[in-house]
N, C-alpha and C positions, 0 to 999 in steps of 0.2 A: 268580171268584165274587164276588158283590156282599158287601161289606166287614160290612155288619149281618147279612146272614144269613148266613156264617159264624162271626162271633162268636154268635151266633142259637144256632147249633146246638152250639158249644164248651159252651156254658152248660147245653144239653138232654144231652148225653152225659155231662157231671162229673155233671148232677145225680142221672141214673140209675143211673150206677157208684159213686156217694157215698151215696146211698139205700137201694142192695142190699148194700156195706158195714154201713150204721149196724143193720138187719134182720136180717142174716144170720152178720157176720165181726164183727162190736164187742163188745169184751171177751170173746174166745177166747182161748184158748190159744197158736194156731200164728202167732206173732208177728212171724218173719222173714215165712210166707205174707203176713200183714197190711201189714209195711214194704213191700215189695214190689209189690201191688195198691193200696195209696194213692200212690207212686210212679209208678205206669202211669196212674193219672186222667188227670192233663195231658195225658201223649203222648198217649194216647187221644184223648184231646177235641180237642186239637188237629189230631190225623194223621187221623183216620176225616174230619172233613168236609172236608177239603183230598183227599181220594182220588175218583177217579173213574173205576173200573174199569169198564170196557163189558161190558157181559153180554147175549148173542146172549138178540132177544126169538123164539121159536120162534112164539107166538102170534100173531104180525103177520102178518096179510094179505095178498100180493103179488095184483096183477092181469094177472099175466099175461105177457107180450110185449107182448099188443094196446094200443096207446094210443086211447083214447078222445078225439075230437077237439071240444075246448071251442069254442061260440060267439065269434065276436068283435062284441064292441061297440064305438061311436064313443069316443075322446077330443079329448084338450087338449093342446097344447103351446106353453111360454113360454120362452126360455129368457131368467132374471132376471141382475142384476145386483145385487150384496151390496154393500150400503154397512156398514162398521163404524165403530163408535166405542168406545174403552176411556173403563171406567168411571174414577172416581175413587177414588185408593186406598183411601180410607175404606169406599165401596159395593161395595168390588171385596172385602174382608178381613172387613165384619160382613153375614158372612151365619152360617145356624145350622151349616151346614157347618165351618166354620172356630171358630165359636165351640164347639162342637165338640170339636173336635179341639185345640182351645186347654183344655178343660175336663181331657180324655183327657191329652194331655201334663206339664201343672201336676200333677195327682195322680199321675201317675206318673213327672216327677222328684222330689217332695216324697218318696215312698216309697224311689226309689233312695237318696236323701241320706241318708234310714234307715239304707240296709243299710251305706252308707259310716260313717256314723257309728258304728256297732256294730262295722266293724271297725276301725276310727282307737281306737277306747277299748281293745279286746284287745290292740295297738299299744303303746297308750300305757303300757298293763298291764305288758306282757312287758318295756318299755325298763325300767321305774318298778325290778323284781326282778330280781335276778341267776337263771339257772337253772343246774340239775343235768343232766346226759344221762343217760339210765334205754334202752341200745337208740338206737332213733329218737323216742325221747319226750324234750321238753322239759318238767320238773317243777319249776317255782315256787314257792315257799313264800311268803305274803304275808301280811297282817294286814287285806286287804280284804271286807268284810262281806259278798259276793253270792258268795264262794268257800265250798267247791269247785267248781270249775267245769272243761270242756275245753272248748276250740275245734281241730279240724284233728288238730296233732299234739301240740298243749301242754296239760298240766296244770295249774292253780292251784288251788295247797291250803294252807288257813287253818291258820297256824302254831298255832291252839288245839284244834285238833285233832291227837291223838298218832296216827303212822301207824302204829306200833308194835299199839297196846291192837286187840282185837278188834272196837268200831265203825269205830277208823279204818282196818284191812286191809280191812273190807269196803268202804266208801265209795272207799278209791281202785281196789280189784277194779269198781268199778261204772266210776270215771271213766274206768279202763283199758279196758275193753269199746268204750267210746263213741269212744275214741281207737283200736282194733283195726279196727272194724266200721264206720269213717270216716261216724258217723252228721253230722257237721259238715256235709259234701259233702251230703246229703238237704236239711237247713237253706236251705242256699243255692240249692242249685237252686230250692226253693217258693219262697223268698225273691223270686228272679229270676221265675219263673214270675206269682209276686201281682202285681209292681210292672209288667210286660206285660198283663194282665190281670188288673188289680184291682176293675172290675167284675164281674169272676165270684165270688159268695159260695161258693160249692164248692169253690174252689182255697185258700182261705183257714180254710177246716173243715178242709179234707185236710192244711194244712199245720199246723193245731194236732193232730191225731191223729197224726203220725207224729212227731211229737214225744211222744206219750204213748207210742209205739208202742215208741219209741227208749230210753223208760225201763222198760216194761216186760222189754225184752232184757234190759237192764243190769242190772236187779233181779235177770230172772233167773240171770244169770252172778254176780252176787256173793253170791245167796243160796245158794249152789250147794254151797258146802264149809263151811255154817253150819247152825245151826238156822232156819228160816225165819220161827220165830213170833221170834224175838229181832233181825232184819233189820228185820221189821213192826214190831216197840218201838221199833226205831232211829228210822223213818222217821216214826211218830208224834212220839217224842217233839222233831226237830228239824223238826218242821212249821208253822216260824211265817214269816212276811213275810219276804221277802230283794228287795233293790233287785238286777232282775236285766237281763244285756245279750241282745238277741232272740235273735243266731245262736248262743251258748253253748247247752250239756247240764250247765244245772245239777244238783247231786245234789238238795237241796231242793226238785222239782218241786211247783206247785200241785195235779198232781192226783193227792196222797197219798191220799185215799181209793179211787180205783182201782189205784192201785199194792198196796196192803194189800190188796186185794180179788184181786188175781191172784196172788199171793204166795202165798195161804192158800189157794188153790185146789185143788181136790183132782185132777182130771185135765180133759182134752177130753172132750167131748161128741159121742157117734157123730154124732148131727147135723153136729157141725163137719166130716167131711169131704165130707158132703153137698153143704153150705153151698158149700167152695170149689170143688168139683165143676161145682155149676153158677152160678160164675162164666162158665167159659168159654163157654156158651150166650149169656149175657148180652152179653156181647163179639161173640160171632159174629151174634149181631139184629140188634146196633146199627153192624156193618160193612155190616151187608147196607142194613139202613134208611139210612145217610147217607153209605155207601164203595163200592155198587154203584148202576150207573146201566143199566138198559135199553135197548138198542138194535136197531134194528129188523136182520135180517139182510143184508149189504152185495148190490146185485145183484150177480149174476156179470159181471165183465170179459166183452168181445166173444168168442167162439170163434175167433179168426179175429191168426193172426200178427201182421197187419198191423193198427198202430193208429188209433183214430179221430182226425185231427186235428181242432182247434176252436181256431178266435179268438175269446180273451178280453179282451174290451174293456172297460179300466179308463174308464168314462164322466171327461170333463174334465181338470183336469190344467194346469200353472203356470199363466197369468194367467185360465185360465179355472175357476172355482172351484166352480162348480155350486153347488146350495142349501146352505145354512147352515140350521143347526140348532139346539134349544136348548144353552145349555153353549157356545156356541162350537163344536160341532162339525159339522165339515169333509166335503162330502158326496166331493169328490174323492180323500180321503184314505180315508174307507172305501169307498169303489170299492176303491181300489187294495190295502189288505192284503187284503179277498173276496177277487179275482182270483187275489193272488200264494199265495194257502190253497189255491183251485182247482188251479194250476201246481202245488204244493207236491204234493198229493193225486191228481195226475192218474194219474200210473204204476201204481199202484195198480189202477184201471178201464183198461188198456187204453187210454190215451186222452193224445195229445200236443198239450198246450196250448201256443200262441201268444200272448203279450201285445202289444197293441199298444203299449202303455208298461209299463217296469218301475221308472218313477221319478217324482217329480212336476215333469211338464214337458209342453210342448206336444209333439205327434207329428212329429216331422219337423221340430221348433222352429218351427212354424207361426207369423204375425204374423197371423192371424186365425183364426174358429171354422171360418169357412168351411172353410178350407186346413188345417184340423186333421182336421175331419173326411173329407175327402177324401184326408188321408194312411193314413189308417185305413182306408179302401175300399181303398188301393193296397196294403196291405198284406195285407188279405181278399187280392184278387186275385191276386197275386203268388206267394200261399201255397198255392194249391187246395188249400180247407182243406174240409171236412165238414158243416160249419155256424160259423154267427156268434150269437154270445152278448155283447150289450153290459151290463155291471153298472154299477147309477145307484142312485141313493136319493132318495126324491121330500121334499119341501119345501110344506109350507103354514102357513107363521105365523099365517096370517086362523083358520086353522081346527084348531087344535091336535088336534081328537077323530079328523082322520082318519087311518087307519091301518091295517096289511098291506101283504104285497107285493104287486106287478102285475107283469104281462106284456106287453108291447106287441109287435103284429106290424105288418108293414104290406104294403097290400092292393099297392103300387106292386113290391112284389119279384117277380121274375118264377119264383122258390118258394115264392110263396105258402101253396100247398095243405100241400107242404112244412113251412114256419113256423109254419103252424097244430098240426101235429102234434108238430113240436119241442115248442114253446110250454106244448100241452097236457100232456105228456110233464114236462115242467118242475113245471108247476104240483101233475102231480100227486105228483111227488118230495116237493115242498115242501109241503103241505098237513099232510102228518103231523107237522111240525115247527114251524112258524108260520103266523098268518092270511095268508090268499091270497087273492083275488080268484078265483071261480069262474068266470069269463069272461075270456080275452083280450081284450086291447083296442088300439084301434088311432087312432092319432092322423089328425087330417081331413088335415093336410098331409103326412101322411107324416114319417120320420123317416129323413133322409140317408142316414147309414149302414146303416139296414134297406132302403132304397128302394133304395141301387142296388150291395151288394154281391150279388156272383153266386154267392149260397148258401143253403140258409136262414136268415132269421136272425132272430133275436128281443130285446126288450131285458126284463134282469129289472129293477123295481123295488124295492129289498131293502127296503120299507120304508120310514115317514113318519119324515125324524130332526127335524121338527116336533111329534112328539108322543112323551112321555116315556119308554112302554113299548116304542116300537120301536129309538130310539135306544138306549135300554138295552140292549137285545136284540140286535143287529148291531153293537154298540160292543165287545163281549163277547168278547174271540179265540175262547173255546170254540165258543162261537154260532157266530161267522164261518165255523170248521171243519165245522161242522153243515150250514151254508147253502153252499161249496162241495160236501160230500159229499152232496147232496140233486140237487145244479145235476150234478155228474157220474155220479148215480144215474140220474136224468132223460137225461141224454145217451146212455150207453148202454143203457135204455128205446127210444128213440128210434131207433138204430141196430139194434137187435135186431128191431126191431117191421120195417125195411126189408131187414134179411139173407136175408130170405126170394126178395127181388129179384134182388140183387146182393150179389156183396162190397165194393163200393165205394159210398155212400150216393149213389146216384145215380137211382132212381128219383122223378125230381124235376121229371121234366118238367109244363110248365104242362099242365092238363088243359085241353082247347079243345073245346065244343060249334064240329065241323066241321062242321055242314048249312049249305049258301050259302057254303062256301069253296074257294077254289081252291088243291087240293093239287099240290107238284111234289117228286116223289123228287131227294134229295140224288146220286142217280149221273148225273142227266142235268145238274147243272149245275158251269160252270167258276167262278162268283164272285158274290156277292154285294154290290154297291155303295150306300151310304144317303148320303142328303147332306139338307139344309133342303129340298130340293125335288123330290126323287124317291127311287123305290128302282129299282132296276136291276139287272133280273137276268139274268145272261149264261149263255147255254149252254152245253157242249159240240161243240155243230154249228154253233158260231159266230153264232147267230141272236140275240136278244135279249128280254125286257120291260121298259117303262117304267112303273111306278105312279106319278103323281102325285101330292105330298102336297099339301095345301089346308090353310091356314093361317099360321102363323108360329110355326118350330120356331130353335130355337139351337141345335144341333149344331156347335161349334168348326170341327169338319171335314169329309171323307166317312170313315164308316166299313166299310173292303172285308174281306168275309169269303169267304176261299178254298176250291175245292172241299174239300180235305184235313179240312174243319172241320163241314162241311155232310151234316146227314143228314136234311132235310127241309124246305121251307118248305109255309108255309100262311098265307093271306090273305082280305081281301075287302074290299069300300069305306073300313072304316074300320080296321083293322089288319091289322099285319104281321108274324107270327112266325117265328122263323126257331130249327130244333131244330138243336143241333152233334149232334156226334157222340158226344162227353163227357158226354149227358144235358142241357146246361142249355139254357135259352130263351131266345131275345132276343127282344122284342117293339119294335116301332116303329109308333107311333099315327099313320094316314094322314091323318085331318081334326081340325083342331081349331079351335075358334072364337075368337077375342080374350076373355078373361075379363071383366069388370068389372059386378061384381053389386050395384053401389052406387046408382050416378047411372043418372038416370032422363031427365038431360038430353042431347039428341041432339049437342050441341056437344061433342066430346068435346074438344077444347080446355082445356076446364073441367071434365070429369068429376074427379069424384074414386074413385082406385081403390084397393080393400081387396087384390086381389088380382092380384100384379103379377108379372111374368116373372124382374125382378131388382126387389129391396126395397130402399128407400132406406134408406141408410147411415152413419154419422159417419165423416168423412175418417180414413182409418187401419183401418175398419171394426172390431171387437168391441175390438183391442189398444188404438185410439184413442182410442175410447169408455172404455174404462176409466182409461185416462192422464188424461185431461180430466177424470173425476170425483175422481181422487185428489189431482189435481192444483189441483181449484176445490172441490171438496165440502168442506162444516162440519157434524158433526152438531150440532143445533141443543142450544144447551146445555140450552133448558129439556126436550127431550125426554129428554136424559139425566139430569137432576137427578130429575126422575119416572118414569126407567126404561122410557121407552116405545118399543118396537119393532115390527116388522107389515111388511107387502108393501106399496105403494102401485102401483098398476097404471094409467098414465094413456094416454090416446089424443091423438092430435095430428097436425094437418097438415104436410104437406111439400111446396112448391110447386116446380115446375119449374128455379128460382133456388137452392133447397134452405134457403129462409126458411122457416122454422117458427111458425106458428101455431094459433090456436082448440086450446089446451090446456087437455086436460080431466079429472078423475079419475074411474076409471069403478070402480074400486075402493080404498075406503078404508080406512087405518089407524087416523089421527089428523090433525084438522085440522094440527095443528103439522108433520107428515110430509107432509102433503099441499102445503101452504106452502112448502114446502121442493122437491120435489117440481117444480109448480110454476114454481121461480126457477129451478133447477138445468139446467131443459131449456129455460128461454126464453132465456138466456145463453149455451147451446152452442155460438150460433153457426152458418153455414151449414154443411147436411147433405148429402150426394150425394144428387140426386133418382131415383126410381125410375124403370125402363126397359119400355115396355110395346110392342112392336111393333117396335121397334127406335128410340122417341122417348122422351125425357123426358115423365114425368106427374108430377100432381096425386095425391099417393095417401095414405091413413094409415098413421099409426106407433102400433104397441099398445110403451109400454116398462112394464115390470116393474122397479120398483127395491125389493131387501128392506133395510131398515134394523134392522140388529142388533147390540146392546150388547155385547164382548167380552169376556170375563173380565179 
């Protein structure tokens, strides 16, 4: 819970329960009732907004099984490189936060030094006089002016008063009480309770009334075997100033005129059991209003033994760090606690979650992004899992106002149809809980790990931790619980909405408009062969087809699928699908053209290409790249003396040689960043040039570098 509004509400709950006191229970009668309820304020105020009891919402809405399947719209992807710099201890320590919590601290050890010094003086007291044992009571006799007095279990009584004569039996009957009924122990706990919270003026009223509270007991026990009007002469007549120490129960309290006033009382007032009566109403509002929390009804787990698996993919992870946020935080690290919430929570729904990582490190200790994320396909693969669920949190410094989460599918998986209903299934988990994007979306190049594991599969975006409300919000463990139990709400949505199929989520097949296609049943054939330059399909009767593909495809090898595997192919000029028998698809695209949407010029020698089979590189590829900037990068000082951070997104040539030039910023920070920017890439050094057709080309480089001030 966020640190102000829980003190927020400590403040709203004393003040209510200290209100309905002073109206209804102030100056009564039933006194121990009263010591007792000024007592419970704090715990109260404390306990009730620190509680968060779930309470089933009956009133929420389910839709169903059916998942409604959301549109997909185009996106973006970048993936950036984080530059830091720490601040200066000076800029790192005066901020309001800290001065703060420096304001917070100072007053509140100044108050504890109080309570210390109050009891160093009752200390110094008890060495200063010899005492007497009376039982377990320590009684002192002294000649010091703020006596009689108790603290704990000791007595101090002013040797000018006879204990003998009838004022003085009664006065020590009163100390005695205060020492019985260990009113000392009430003292110190408000004591302790003010100097923790000594912005609360409620706990500070509570702790002077139960000190009134404490003498009104006392009165009444020593008025008890007296006349009571000649108790009230007493207390008038020794009602003058007395130098007094905080945590004592002096006899001589300041507020003789309420003590005389309860003394000479004639009985309770039927109100007064009214009054305490509905207390407890009071108490129970104010559990409900800040100790109960609504939640919507959990869906039912699958009907079905057998559980749904899912790979959960903690997006990034060691040298790869995804976006940085404001505060310093870390988008790879809140992947990773969502994810292990989701693990954490999964048993629960019926559902057996896989991490791809359960720590912060590459996958497979990967030395590049590439090889990271292809360890993560391998593991998709490996597991024949149900679906694929990657967790990322998105990043825009240029643009702090954007904000919610996203979904991303992509059109390259060959579950598409599939991923869409995940997705939408997802979304609408999470809707009820935080802003969402009502449309999936789907990046122009595709995104690796959704493009070619063989499942469905979707990436959540948990949120902009560039902007202040959502990083709040997903930074939050409670949160994070919420946004798992939403993501495997949605998941078994998801699979419920397909049980109607199968027990096993396998109605997944690619849906194919077959008019113009040539279909061939999986029982008539012995294998299927794919290579860079054909597909080839072999019979059973020994006989053959050869499909030529037309273009220039990179297939490392041939890839042979056996009858055992095959339960239908279907083709035509331009693709090649092939259904297993397991439900999933493979597709193999027959023609495809050389890309280059740039150059206009027929020399392609000299074209320059945006769009390239393999992307030009820094020697060492993402891990290199990163070494080289840690290793040559300065954040510029005067950008930090002015606090200045932001994205810097530049474009830049790579020539065949892997010389780098015509560097340009196509999105800006700050000239100073941009400068910087700039040097950083023209120094790098020769690059691996890009591979188009199986030659080196001429192609651009979009780099993203974010520069951000650390705590």
């Amino acid at each position: 819970m966020n640190l102000v509004l829980f003190l927020s509400k400590t403040i709203v709950v004393s003040a209510v329960l200290y209100s309905y006191y002073w109206g209804f229970l102030r100056n009564e009668k039933f006194h121990h009732y009263n010591r007792f309820y000024l007592l419970s304020i704090p715990i109260l105020s404390i306990l009730i907004p620190l509680m968060k009891i779930p309470l089933p919402n009956f009133f929420s809405q389910g839709d169903g099984n059916g998942v409604q399947i959301l549109r997909v719209v185009s996106g973006n992807w970048e993936e950036a490189v984080v530059l830091t710099a720490q601040k200066s201890w000076f800029s790192t320590w005066f901020s309001w936060q800290n001065i703060a919590w420096g304001i917070y601290t100072t007053i509140g050890l100044i108050l504890l030094g109080g309570i210390f010094k109050s009891v160093f003086d009752v200390v110094q007291l008890a060495r200063k006089y010899d005492y007497q044992k009376i039982n377990e009571i320590k009684f002192y006799e002294t000649t010091e002016p703020s006596t009689p007095f108790s603290f704990l279990n000791h007595i101090f009584w002013n040797r000018q008063i006879n204990i003998d004569s009838k004022a003085g039996s009664q006065i020590f009957r009163h100390e005695l009480y205060h020492v019985k009924q260990k009113h000392s122990t009430d003292i110190l706990f408000m004591e302790l309770v003010g100097t923790l919270f000594w912005f609360n003026p409620f706990f500070h009223l509570v702790k002077k009334e139960i000190k009134t509270v404490h003498e009104f007991l006392a009165d009444q026990y020593a008025a008890a075997e007296t006349n009571k009007y000649d108790y009230a002469e007493l207390l008038a007549w020794q009602s003058y100033n007395q130098k007094q120490i905080n945590l004592i129960n002096p006899f001589f309290h300041n507020q003789i005129k309420r003590r005389i006033a309860m003394i000479t009382q004639l009985k309770n007032s039927r109100f007064g059991y009214i009054s305490r009566l509905m207390a407890l109403p009071l108490m129970f509002l104010l559990f409900c209003a800040f100790g109960l929390k609504l939640k919507n009804m959990k869906t039912n787990p699958l009907p079905t033994n057998k559980p749904i698996t899912v790979i959960i993919d903690p997006g990034h992870g060691g040298d790869f760090e995804g976006g940085q946020g404001i505060d310093g935080a870390s988008e790879k690290e809140l992947n990773l606690a969502i994810s292990k919430q989701i693990q954490k929570l999964s048993k629960e729904y019926n559902v057996n979650v896989i991490l791809t990582r359960d720590k912060d490190e590459t996958v497979g200790n990967a030395s590049s992004l590439k090889e990271d994320l292809q360890n993560r396909v391998k593991i998709a693969d490996g597991s024949n899992p149900d679906m694929f669920i990657s967790i990322h949190a998105n990043s825009d410094v240029a643009d702090p106002a954007k904000n919610g989460f996203e979904i991303y599918v992509s059109a390259k998986n060959a579950f598409f149809q599939q991923s869409k209903i995940l997705g939408s299934a997802l979304t609408n988990a999470i809707k009820n809980t935080y802003s969402i994007s009502p449309d999936l979306k789907q990046r122009d190049e595709g995104i690796l790990v959704l493009k070619e594991t063989k499942t469905p599969a979707v990436m959540v975006e948990c949120g902009y931790i560039s902007n202040k409300e959502d990083l709040a919000f997903i930074s939050d463990p409670k949160n994070q619980e919420k946004i798992a139990r939403d993501i495997l709400e949605g998941v078994v949505k998801y699979a419920s909405s397909n049980l109607e199929n199968t027990n096993k989520i396998e109605s997944t097949k690619q849906s194919i408009d077959t008019s113009g296609y040539t279909k061939i049943s999986g029982n008539k054939i012995n294998s299927v062969e794919i290579s860079n330059s054909a597909v080839v399909i072999k019979y059973k009767d020994n006989t053959s087809t050869e499909i030529k593909r037309e273009g220039y495809f990179t297939d490392s090898k041939p890839t042979v699928i056996d009858k055992n595997e095959i339960d239908e192919v279907t083709y035509n000029d331009h693709v090649f699908y092939l259904t297993k028998k397991d439900g999933s698809t493979l597709i193999t695209i027959l023609s495809k053209k050389p890309t280059n949407d740039i150059s206009t010029n027929s020399n392609n020698a000299k074209a320059i290409f945006t769009k390239v089979e393999i992307e030009a590189e820094y020697p060492g590829g993402q891990a290199g790249w990163i070494k080289y900037l840690n290793t040559n990068f300065k954040y510029p000082d005067e950008a930090i003396n002015k606090e200045i951070q932001g994205t810097v997104v530049s474009k830049f040539i790579i020539d065949t040689n892997g010389v780098v030039s015509n560097i340009q910023i196509i999105k800006s920070a700050n000239k100073i960043l941009d400068d910087e920017t700039i040097s950083v890439i023209k120094n790098s050094g020769h690059w691996i040039p890009a591979v188009q057709n199986g030659r080196k080309v001429i192609s651009y480089k979009i780099q993203p570098l974010v520069y951000k001030l650390d705590k």
